[in-house]
ZAFITOR-950690 format. One record per residue (C-alpha): residue number from 1; x, y, z. Coordinates in Angstrom, 1 decimal, padded with zeros to 4 digits. Layout:
BEGIN
rec i: NUM | px: X | py: Y | pz: Z
...
% end
This chain:
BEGIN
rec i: 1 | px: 000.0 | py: 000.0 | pz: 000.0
rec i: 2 | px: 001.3 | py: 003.5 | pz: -000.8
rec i: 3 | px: -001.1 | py: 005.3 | pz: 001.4
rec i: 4 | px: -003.1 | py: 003.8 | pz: 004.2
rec i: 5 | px: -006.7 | py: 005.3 | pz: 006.0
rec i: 6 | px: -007.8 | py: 005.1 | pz: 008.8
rec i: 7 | px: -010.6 | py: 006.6 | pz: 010.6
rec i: 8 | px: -010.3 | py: 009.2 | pz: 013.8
rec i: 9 | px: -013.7 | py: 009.8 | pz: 014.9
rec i: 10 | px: -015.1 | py: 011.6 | pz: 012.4
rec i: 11 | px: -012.3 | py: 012.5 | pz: 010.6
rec i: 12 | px: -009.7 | py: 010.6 | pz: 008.2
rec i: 13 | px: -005.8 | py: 009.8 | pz: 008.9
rec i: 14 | px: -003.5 | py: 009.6 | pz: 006.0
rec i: 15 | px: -000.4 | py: 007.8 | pz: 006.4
rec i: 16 | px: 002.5 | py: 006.8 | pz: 003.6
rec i: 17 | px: 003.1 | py: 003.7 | pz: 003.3
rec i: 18 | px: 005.6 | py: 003.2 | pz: 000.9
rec i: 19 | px: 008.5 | py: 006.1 | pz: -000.6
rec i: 20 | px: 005.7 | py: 006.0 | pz: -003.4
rec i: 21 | px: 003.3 | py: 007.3 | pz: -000.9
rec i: 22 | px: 005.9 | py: 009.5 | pz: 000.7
rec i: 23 | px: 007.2 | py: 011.2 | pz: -002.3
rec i: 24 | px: 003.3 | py: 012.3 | pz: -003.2
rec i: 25 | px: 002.1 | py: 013.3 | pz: -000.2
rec i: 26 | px: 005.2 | py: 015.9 | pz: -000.3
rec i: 27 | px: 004.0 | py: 016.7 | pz: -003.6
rec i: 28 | px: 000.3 | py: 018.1 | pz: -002.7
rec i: 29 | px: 001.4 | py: 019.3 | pz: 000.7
rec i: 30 | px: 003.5 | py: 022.5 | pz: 002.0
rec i: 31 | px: 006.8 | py: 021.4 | pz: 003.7
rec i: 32 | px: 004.8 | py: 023.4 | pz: 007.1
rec i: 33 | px: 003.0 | py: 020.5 | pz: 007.2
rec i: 34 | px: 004.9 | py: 017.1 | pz: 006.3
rec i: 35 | px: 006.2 | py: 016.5 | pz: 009.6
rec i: 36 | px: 002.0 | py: 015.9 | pz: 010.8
rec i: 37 | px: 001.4 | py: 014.3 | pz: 007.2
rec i: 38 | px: 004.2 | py: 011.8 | pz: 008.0
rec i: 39 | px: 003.6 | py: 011.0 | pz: 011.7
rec i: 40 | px: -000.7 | py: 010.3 | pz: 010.6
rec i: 41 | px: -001.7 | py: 013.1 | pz: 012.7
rec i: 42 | px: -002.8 | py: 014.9 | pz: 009.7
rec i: 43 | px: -006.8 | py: 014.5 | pz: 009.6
rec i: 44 | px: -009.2 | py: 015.4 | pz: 007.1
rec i: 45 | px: -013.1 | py: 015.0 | pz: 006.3
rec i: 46 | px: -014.9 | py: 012.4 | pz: 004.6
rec i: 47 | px: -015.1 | py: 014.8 | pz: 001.3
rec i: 48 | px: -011.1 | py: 016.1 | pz: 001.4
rec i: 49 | px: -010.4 | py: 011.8 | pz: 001.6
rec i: 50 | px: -012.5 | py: 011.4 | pz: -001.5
rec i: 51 | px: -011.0 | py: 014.1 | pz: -003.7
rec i: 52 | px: -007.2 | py: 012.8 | pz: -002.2
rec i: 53 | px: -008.0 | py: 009.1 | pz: -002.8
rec i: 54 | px: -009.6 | py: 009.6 | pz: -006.4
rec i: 55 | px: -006.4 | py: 011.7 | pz: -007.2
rec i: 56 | px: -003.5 | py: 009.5 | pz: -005.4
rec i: 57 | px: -005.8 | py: 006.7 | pz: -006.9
rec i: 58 | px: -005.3 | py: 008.5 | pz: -010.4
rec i: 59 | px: -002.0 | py: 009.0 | pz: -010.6
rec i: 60 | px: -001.4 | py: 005.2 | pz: -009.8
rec i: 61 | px: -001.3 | py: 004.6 | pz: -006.3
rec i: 62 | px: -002.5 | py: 001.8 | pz: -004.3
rec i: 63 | px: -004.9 | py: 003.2 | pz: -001.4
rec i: 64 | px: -005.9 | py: 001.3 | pz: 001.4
rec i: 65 | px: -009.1 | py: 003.0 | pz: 003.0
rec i: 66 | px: -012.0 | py: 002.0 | pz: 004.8
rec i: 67 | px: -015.5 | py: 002.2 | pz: 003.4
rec i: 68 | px: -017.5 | py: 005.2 | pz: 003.8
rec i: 69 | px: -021.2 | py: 004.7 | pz: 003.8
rec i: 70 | px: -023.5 | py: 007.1 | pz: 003.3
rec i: 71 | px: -027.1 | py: 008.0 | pz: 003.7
% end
């Protein structure tokens, strides 16, 4: 997996799981705030992990996220 998800309350955790994952989450991120990115104390809402996951997803990384249901 190049990025793994996991679910903090409400909110999502994105962590890198591979240099892969690394490299793109430094890519879409400021260097302000890569230390939290890289750690998985960077949260973000149920939309922001769609938009992030369809993208990383796009530009051919594997995603390992839990399923969002919703009603």
């Amino acid at each position: 997996m190049d990025l793994t998800v996991q679910q903090v309350e409400s909110s999502f955790a994105v962590s890198p799981g591979s240099a892969l994952g690394l490299f793109w989450l430094q890519a879409h991120f400021p260097t302000s705030e890569w230390d939290d990115l890289l750690s998985g104390r960077a949260v973000f809402s149920g939309e922001s992990l769609t938009a992030m996951t369809s993208d990383a997803r796009d530009a051919g990384l594997s995603v390992e996220a839990p399923v969002q249901v919703r009603f």
